[in-house]
C-alpha positions as a Markdown table, in Angstrom:
| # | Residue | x | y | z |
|---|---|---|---|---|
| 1 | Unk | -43.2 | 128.7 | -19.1 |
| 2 | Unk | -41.8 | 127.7 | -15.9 |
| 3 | Unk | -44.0 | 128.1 | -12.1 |
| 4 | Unk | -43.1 | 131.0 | -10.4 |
| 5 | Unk | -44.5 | 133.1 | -7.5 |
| 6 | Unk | -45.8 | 136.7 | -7.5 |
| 7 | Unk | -45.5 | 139.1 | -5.7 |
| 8 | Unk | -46.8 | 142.6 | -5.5 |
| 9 | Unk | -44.9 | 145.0 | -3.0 |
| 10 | Unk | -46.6 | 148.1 | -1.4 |
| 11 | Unk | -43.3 | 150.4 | -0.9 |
| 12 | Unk | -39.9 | 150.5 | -2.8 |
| 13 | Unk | -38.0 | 148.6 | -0.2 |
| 14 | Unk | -39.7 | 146.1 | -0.1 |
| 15 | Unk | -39.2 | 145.9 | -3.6 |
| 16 | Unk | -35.9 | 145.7 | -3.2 |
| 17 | Unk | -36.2 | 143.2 | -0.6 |
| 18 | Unk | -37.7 | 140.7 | -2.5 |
| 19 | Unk | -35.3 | 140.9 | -5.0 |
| 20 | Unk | -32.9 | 138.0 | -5.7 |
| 21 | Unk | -30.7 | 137.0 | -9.3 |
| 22 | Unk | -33.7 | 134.3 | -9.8 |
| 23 | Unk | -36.7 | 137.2 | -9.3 |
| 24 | Unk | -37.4 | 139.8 | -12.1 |
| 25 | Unk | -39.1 | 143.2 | -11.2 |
| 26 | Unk | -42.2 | 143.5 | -13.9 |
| 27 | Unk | -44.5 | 147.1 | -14.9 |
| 28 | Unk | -46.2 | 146.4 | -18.4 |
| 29 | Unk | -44.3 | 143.5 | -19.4 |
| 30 | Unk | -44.0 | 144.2 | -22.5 |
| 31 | Unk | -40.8 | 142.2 | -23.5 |
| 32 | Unk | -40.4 | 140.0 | -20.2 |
| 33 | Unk | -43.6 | 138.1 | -20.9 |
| 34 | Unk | -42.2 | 137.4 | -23.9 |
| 35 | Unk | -38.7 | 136.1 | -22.9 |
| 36 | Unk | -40.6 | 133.9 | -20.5 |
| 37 | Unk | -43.3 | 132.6 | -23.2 |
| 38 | Unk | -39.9 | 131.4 | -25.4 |
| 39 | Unk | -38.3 | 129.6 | -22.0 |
| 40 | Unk | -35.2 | 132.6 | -22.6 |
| 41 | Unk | -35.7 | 133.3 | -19.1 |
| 42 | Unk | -37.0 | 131.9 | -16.4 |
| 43 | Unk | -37.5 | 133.5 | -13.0 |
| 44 | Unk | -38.7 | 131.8 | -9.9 |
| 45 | Unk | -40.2 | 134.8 | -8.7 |
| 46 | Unk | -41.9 | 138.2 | -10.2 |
| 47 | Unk | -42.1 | 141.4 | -8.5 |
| 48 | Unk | -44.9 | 143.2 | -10.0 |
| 49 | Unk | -44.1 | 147.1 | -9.2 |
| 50 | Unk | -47.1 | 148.7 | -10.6 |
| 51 | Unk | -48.3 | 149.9 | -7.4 |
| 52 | Unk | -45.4 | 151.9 | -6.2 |
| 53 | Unk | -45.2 | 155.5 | -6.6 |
| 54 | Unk | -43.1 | 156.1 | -9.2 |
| 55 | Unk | -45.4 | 157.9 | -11.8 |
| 56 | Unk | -44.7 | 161.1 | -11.8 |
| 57 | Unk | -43.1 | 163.7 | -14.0 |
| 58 | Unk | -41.9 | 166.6 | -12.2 |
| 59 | Unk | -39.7 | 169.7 | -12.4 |
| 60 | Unk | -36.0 | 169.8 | -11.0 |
| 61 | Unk | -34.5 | 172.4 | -8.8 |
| 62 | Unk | -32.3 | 173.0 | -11.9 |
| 63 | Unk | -34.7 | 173.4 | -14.3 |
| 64 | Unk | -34.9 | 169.9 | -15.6 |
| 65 | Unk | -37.1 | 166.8 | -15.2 |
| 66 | Unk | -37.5 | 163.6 | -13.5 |
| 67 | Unk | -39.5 | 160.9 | -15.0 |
| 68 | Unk | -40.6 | 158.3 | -12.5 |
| 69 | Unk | -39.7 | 154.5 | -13.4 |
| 70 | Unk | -43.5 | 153.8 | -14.2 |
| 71 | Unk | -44.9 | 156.2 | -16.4 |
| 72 | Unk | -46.1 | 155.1 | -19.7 |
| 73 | Unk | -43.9 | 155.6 | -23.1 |
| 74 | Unk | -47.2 | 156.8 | -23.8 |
| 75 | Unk | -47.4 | 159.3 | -21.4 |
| 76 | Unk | -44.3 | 160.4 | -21.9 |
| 77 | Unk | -44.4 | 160.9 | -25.3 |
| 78 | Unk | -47.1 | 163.0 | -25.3 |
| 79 | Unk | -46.4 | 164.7 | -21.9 |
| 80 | Unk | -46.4 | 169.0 | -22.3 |
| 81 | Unk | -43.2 | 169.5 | -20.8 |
| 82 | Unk | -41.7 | 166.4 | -22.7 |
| 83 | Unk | -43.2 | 167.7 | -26.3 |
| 84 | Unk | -41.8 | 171.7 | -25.5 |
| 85 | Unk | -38.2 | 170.9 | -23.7 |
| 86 | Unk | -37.5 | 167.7 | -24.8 |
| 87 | Unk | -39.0 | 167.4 | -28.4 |
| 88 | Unk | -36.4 | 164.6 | -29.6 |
| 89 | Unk | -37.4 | 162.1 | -26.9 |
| 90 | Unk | -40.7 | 162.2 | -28.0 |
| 91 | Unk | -39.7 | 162.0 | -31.3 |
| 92 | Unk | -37.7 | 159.1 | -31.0 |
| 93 | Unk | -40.8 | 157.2 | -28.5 |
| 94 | Unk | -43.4 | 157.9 | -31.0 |
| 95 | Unk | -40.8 | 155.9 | -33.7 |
| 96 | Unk | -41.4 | 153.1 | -31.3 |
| 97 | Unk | -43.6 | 149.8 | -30.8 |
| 98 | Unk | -46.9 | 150.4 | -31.6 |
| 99 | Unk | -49.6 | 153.1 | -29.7 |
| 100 | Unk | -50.7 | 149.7 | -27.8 |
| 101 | Unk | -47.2 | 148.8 | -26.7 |
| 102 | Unk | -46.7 | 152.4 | -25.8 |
| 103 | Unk | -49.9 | 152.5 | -23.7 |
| 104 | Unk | -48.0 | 149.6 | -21.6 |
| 105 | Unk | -44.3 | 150.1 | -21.5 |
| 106 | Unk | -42.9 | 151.6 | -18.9 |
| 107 | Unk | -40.4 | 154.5 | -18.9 |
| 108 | Unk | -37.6 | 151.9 | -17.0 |
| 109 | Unk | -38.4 | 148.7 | -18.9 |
| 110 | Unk | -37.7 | 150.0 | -21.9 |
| 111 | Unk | -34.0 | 150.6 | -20.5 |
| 112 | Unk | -33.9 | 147.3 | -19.6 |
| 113 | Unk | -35.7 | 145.3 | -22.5 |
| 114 | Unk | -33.5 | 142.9 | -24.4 |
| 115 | Unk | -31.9 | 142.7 | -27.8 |
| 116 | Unk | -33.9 | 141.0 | -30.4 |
| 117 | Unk | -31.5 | 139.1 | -32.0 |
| 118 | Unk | -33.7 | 135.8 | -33.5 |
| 119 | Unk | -30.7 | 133.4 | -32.1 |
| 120 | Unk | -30.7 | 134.8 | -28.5 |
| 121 | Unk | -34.8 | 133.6 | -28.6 |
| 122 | Unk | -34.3 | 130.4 | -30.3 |
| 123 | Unk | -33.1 | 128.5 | -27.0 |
| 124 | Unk | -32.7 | 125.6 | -30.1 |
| 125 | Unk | -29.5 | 127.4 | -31.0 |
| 126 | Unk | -26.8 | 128.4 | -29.0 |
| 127 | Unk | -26.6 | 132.2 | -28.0 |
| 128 | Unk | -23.7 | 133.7 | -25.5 |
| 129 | Unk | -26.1 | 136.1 | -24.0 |
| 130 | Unk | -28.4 | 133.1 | -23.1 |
| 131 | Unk | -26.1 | 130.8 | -22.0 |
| 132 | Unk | -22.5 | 132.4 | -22.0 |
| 133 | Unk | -19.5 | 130.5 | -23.5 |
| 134 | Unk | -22.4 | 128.2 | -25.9 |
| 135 | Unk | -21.1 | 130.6 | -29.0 |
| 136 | Unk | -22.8 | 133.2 | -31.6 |
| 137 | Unk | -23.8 | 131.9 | -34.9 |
| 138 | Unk | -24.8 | 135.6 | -36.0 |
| 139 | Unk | -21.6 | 136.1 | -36.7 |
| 140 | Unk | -21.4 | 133.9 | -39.6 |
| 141 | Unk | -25.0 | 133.2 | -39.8 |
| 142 | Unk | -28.4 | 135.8 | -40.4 |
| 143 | Unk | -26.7 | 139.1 | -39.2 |
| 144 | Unk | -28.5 | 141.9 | -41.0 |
| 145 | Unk | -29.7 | 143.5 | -38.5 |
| 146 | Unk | -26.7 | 143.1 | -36.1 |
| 147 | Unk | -23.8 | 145.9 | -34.9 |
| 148 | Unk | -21.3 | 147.4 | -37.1 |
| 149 | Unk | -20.0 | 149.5 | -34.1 |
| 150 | Unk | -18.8 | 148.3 | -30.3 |
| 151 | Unk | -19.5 | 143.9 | -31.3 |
| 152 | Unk | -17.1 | 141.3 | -29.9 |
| 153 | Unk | -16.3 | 137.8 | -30.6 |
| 154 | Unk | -18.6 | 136.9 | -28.0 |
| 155 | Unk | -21.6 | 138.8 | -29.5 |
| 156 | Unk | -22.9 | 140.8 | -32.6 |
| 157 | Unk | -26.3 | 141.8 | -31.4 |
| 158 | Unk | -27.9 | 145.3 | -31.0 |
| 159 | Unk | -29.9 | 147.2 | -28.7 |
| 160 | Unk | -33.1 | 147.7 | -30.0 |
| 161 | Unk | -35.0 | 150.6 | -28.0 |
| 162 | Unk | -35.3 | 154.0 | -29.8 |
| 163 | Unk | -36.0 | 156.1 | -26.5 |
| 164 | Unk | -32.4 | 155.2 | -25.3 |
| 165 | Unk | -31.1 | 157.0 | -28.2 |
| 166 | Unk | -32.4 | 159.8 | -27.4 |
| 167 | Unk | -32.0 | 159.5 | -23.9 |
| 168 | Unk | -28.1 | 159.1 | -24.7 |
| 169 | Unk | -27.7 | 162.3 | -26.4 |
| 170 | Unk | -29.7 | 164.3 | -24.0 |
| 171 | Unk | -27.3 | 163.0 | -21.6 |
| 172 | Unk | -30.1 | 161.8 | -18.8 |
| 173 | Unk | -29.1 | 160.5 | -15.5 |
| 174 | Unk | -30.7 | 157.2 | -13.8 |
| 175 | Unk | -31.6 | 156.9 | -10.5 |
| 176 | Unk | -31.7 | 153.3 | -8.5 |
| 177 | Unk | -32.1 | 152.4 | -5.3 |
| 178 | Unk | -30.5 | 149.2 | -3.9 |
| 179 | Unk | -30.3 | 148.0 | -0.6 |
| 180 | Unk | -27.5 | 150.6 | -0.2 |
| 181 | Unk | -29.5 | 153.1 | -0.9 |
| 182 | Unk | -29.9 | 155.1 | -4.2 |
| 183 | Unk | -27.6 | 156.1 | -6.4 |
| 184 | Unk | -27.2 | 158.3 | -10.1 |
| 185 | Unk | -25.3 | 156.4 | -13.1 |
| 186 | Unk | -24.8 | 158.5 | -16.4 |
| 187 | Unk | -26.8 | 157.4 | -19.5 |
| 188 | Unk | -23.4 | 156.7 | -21.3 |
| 189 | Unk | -22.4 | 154.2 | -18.7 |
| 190 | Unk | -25.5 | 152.1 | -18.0 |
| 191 | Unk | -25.6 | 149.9 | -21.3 |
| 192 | Unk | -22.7 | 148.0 | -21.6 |
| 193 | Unk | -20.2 | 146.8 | -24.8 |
| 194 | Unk | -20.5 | 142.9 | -24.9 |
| 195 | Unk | -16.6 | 142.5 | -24.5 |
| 196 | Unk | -16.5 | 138.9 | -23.2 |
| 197 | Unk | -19.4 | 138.8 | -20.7 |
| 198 | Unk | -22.9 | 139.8 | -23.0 |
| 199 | Unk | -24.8 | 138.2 | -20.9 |
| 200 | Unk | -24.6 | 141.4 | -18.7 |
| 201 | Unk | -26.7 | 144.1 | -20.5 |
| 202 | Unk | -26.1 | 146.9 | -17.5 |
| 203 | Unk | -24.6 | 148.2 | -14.5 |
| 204 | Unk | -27.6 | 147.3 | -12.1 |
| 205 | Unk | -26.8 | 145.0 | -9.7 |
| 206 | Unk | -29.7 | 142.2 | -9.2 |
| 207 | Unk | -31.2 | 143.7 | -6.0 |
| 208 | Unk | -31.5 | 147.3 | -8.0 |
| 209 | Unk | -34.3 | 148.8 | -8.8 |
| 210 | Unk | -34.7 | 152.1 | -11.4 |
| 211 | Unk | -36.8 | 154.5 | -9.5 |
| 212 | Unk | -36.8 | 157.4 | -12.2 |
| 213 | Unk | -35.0 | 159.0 | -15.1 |
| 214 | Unk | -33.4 | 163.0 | -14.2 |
| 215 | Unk | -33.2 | 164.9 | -17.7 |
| 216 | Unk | -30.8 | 168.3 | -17.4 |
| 217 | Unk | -32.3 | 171.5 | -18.6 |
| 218 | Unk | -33.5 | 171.6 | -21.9 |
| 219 | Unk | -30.5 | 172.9 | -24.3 |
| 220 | Unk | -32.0 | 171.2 | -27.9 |
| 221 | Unk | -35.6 | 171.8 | -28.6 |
| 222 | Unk | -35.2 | 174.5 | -31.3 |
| 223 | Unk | -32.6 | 172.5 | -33.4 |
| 224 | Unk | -33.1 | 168.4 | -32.9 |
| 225 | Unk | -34.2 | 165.6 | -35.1 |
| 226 | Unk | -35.0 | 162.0 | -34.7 |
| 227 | Unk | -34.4 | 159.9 | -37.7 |
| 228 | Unk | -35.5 | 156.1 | -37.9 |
| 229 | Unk | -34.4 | 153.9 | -41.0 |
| 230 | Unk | -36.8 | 150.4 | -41.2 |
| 231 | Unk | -37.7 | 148.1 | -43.6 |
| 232 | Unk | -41.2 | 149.4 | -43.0 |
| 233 | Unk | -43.2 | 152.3 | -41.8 |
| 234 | Unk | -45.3 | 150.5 | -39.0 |
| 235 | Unk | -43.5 | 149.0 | -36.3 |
| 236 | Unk | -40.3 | 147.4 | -36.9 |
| 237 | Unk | -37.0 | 147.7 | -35.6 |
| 238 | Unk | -34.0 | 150.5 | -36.2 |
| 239 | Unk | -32.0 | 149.3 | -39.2 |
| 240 | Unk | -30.4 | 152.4 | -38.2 |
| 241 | Unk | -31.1 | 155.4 | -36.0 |
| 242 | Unk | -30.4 | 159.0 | -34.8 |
| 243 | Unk | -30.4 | 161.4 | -32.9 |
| 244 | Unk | -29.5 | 164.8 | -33.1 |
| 245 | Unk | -29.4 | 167.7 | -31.3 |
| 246 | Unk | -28.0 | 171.5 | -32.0 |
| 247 | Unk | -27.2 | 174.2 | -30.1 |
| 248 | Unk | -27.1 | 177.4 | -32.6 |
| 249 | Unk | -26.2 | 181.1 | -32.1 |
| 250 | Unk | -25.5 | 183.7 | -34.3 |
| 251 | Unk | -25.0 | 181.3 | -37.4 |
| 252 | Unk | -22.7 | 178.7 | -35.3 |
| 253 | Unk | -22.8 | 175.4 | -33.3 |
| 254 | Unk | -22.5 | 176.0 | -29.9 |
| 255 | Unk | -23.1 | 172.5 | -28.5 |
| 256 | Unk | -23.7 | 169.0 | -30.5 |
| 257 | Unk | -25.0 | 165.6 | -29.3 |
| 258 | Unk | -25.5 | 163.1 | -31.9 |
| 259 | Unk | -26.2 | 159.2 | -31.1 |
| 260 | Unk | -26.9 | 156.3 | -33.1 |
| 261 | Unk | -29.5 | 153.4 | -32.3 |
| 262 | Unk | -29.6 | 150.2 | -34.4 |
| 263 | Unk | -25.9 | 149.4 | -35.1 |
| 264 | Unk | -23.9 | 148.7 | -31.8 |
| 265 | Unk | -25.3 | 146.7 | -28.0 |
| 266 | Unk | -25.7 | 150.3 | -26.6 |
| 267 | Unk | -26.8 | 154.2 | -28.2 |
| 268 | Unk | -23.7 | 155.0 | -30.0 |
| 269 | Unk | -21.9 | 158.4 | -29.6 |
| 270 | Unk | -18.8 | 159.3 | -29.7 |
| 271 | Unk | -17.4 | 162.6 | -28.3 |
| 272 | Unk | -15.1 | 163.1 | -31.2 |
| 273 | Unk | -17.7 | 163.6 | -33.5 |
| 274 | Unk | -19.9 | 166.2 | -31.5 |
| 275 | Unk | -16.8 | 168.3 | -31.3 |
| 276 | Unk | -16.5 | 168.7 | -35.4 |
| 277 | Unk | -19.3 | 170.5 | -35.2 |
| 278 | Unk | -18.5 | 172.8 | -32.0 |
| 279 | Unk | -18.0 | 176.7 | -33.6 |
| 280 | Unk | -18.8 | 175.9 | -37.2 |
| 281 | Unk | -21.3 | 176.8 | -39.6 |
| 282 | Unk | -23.9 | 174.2 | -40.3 |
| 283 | Unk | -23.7 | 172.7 | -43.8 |
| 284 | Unk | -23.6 | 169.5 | -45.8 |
| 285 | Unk | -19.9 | 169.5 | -45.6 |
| 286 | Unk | -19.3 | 169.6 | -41.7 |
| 287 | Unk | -22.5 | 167.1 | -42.0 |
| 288 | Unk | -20.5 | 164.7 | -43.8 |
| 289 | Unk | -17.5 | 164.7 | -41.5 |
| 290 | Unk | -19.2 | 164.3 | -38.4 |
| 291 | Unk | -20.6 | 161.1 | -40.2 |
| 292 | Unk | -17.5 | 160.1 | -41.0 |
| 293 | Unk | -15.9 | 160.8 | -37.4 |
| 294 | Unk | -18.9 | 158.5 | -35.5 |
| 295 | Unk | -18.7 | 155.4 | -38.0 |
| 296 | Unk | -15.1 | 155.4 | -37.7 |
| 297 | Unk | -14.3 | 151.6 | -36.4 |
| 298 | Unk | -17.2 | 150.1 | -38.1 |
| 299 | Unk | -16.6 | 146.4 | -39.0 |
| 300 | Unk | -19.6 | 144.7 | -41.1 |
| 301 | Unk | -21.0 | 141.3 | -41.1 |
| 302 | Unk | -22.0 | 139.1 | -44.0 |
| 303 | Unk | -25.1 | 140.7 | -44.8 |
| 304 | Unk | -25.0 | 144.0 | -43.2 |
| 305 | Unk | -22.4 | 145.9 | -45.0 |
| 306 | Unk | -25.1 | 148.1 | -46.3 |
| 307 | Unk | -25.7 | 149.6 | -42.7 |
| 308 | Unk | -22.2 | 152.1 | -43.1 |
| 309 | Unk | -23.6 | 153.6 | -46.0 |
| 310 | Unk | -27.1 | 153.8 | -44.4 |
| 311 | Unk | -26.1 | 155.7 | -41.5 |
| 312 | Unk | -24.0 | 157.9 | -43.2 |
| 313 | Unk | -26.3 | 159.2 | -44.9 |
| 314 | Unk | -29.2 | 159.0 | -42.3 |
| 315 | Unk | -26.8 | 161.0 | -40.0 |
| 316 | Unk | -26.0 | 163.9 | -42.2 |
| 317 | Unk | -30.2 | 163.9 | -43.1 |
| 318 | Unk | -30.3 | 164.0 | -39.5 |
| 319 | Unk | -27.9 | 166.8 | -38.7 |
| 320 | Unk | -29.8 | 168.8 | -41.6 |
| 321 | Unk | -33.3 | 168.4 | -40.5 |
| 322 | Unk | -32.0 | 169.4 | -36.8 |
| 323 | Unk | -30.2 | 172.7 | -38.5 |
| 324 | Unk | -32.6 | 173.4 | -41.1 |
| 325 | Unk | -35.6 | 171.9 | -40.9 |
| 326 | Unk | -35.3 | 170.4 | -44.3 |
| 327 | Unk | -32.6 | 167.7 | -45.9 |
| 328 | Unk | -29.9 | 168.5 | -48.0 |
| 329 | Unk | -30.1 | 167.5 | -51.8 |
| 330 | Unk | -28.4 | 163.6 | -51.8 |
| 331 | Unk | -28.5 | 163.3 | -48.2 |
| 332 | Unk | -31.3 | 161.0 | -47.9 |
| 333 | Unk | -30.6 | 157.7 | -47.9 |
């Protein structure tokens, strides 16, 4: 690990002010520590924000919520209004890390933590997110837990939180505050796509800070599910994820969001697929299409071809559990 200097600012600006590209901001540290133990990144300076005011979960003029930058995954999870509105995204944080990694994450680092592809924290081998234009030997090398949806030449890795699923298909809104001032980016267009440049994970700019997450009125508590495929129970990593959330009235889908965690650099959706299920009946069938709809595109590796089937499945188990309660017969993967 390299020297750095620390800093711990009383207000947001100067947060912000001490900010530079060779400074990272740090809350519970939970996956930055890390990166910095394994020489993946090395900042001359740390920010610690712990001390701002940023921990607070309040109520919206419009009836939804804002979750401050700092509070817990813990608390979050486990947070009244979270559990009653917004039952996925405590679904989908309790699928998560471990209760003592929850007790210390904070609401914006796990936004912002970074893939876990074994080559990008080897700095032995080379890794384009690490050190851009070096290559990506996951795409002919270990790759089973690598994307099937969204990958490039330039890189095959995944995003590995399971809050930002569900934080995709509720459609939340981010809040940062730069030395411009603050502004609102959509959920769907704050992780990017690797495309020729996967060093870049987001749309912050280096002197930005994420001061709180806005979630719109609750629309899917009655009818949601959070489904989390691993290669064990305690935790480990999305082989494959979703989340799913109806709107039902009289017998029909009024309104569908369904994302995908564990297959692409970002939460998958695709609009294309929610609108299958807009006006129709819930059943296996319509299930089965929406699958087929999202994975549409999906390219496999060497040893992740299993992953289409996977989600497939786990997507119309998903859908079912959201409508039902229960699973179809054969939809479990």
């Amino acid at each position: 690990m390299n020297p750095f200097s620390y800093h711990k600012p009383a207000s947001v600006n100067e947060a912000i002010h001490l900010a530079s590209l060779s400074s990272r901001f740090i809350a519970g540290g939970t996956n930055l520590v890390d990166l910095m133990k394994e020489n993946v990144i090395q900042p001359e300076r740390l920010i610690d924000i712990t001390g701002l005011p940023l921990k607070e979960i309040e109520a919206t003029a419009n009836g939804g919520l804002r979750i401050g930058a700092l509070v817990s995954n813990a608390e979050l999870a486990w947070h009244p209004l979270i559990e009653q509105g917004y039952p996925l995204l405590s679904q989908a944080i309790l699928a998560g890390a471990s209760p003592q990694l929850r007790n210390m994450a904070s609401t914006a680092g796990n936004l912002l933590q970074r893939t876990r592809c074994h080559y990008f924290y080897d700095t032995g081998t080379p890794c384009n997110k690490r050190a851009p234009g070096s290559g990506c030997p996951a795409r002919t090398g270990l790759n089973r837990m690598h994307a099937i949806l969204g990958a490039s030449a330039a890189c095959v890795a995944t995003h590995p939180s399971d809050m930002c699923v569900a934080l995709a298909a509720l459609e939340a809104v981010i809040h940062v505050q730069g030395p411009q001032g603050e502004r609102q980016i959509a959920f769907a267009d704050f992780h990017r796509l690797p495309g020729n440049a996967p060093e870049r994970d987001n749309r912050l700019s280096d002197d930005e800070l994420i001061v709180a997450i806005e979630l719109p009125p609750p629309d899917f508590a009655a009818h949601c599910s959070y489904l989390k495929i691993r290669d064990r129970a305690s935790y480990a990593f999305a082989l494959v994820s979703v989340a799913a959330g109806l709107q039902i009235k009289a017998g029909l889908i009024q309104d569908a969001r369904l994302a995908l965690g564990g297959v692409a650099h970002k939460p998958w959706r695709q609009a294309t697929a929610e609108q299958v299920l807009k006006g129709q009946a819930p059943c296996a069938a319509l299930f089965t299409q929406a699958a087929q709809v999202l994975l549409q595109g999906a390219s496999p590796l060497s040893h992740n071809g299993f992953k289409i089937p996977l989600a497939h499945r786990a997507i119309v188990r998903a859908l079912s559990e959201a409508a039902f309660g229960k699973t179809f017969a054969g939809a479990a993967p």
